[in-house]
SELUM-221295 format. One record per residue (C-alpha): residue number from 1; residue in three letters; x, y, z. Coordinates in Angstrom, 2 decimals, decimal comma. Example, Ala and Ser with C-alpha at 12.3 -4.5 7.8 and 13.67 -1.06 7.14 Angstrom:
BEGIN
  nr rest      px      py      pz
   1  ALA   12,30   -4,50    7,80
   2  SER   13,67   -1,06    7,14
This chain:
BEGIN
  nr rest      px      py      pz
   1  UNK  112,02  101,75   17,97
   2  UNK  112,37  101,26   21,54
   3  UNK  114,17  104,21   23,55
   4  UNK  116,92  102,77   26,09
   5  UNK  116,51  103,93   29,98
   6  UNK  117,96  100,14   31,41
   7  UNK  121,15  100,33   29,58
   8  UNK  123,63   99,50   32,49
   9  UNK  120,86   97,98   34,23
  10  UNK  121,53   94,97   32,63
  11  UNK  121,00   92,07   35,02
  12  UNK  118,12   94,17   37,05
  13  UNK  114,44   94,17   36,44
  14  UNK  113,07   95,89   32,93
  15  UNK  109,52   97,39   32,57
  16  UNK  108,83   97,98   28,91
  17  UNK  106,15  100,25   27,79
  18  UNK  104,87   99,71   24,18
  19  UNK  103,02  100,00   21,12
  20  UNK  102,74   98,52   17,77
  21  UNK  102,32  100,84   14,55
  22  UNK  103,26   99,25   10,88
  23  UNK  104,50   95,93   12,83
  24  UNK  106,95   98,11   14,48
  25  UNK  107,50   97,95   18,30
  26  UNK  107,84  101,35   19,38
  27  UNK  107,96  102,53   23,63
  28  UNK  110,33  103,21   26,31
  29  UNK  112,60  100,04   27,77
  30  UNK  113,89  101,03   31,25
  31  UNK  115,22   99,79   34,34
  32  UNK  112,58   98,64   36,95
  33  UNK  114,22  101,56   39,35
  34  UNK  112,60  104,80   37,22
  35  UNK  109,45  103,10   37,02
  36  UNK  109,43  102,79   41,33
  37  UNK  110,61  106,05   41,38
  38  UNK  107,57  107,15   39,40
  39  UNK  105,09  105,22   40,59
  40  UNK  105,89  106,41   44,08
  41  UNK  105,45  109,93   43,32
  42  UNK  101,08  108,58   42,98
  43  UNK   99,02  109,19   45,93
  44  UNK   95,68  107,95   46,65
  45  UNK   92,17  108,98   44,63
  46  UNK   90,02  109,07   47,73
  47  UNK   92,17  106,07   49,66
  48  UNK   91,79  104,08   46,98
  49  UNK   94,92  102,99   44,20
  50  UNK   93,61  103,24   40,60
  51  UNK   94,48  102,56   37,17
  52  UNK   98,35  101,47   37,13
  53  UNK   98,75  102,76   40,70
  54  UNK   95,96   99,92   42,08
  55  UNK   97,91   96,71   39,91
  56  UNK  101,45   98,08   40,98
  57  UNK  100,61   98,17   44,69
  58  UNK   98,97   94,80   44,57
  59  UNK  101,72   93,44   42,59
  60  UNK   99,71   92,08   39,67
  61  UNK   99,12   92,89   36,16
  62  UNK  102,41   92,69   34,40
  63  UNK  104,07   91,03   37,42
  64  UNK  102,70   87,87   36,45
  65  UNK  101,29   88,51   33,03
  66  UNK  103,77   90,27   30,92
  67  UNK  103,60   91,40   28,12
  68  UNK   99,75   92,98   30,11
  69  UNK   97,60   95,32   28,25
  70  UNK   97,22   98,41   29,86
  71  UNK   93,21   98,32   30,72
  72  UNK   92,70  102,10   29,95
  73  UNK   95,53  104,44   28,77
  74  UNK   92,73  107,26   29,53
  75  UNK   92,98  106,41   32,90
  76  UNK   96,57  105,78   33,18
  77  UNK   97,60  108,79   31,42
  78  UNK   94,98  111,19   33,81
  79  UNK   97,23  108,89   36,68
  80  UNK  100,93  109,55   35,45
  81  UNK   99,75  113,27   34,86
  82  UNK   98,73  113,64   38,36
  83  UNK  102,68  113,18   39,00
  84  UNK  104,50  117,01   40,33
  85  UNK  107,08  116,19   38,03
  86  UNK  109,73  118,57   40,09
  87  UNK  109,48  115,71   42,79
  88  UNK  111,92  113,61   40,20
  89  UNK  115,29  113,60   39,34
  90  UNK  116,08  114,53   35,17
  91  UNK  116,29  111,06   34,06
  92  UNK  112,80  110,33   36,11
  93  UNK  111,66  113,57   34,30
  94  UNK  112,19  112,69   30,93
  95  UNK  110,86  109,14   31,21
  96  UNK  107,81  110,51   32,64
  97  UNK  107,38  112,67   29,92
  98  UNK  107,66  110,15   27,57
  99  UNK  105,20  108,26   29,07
 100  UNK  103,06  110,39   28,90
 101  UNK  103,34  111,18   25,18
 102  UNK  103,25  107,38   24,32
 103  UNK   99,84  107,46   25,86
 104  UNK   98,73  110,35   24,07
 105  UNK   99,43  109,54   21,42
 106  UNK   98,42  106,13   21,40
 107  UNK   95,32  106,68   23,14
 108  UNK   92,79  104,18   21,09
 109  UNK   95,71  102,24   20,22
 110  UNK   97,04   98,97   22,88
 111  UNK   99,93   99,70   24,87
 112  UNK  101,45   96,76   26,64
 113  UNK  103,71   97,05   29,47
 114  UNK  106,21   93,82   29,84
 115  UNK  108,66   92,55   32,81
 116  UNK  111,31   91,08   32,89
């Protein structure tokens, strides 16, 4: 089961973060917005962009491979976590949360995140 964020997006990008357990496609759809929003929020590890922060920036990854395997949810979640979460609005908040527990909980498992 997917959870919604890009309803009344419709017609604007969608980044879709996800996992597969049983056969069953399970993540957070949202509009391409939150995601900036959050990704923003990441500074620099010694003036260098890593894990998502380093293929966002350069525009690659699931820009023009999507669905993309995340490399290293490790390394993505230690990035997203790294996020003062009272920088974001609620919605923000609660997506970023729930990335965060996808990750976690899906640590050894793929998570793919798709464009379009």
């Amino acid at each position: 089961m997917m959870e919604d964020y890009y309803k009344g997006f419709e017609g604007y990008p969608e980044i879709d973060f996800y996992t597969y357990i049983d056969d069953m496609k399970l993540g957070i759809a949202m509009w391409e917005g939150y995601f900036d929003n959050i990704m923003k929020e990441i500074n620099p590890s010694n003036g260098r962009w890593t894990s998502l922060a380093y293929y966002y920036h350069l525009d690659e990854g699931w820009y023009d491979e999507s669905p993309w395997e995340i490399p290293s949810n490790t390394e993505a979640l230690e990035l997203l976590e790294t996020i003062h979460i009272s920088s974001l609005d609620t919605i923000t908040q609660e997506i970023l949360l729930k990335l965060i527990n996808l990750l976690k909980k899906n640590i050894n498992r793929q998570v793919y995140i798709e464009y379009s």
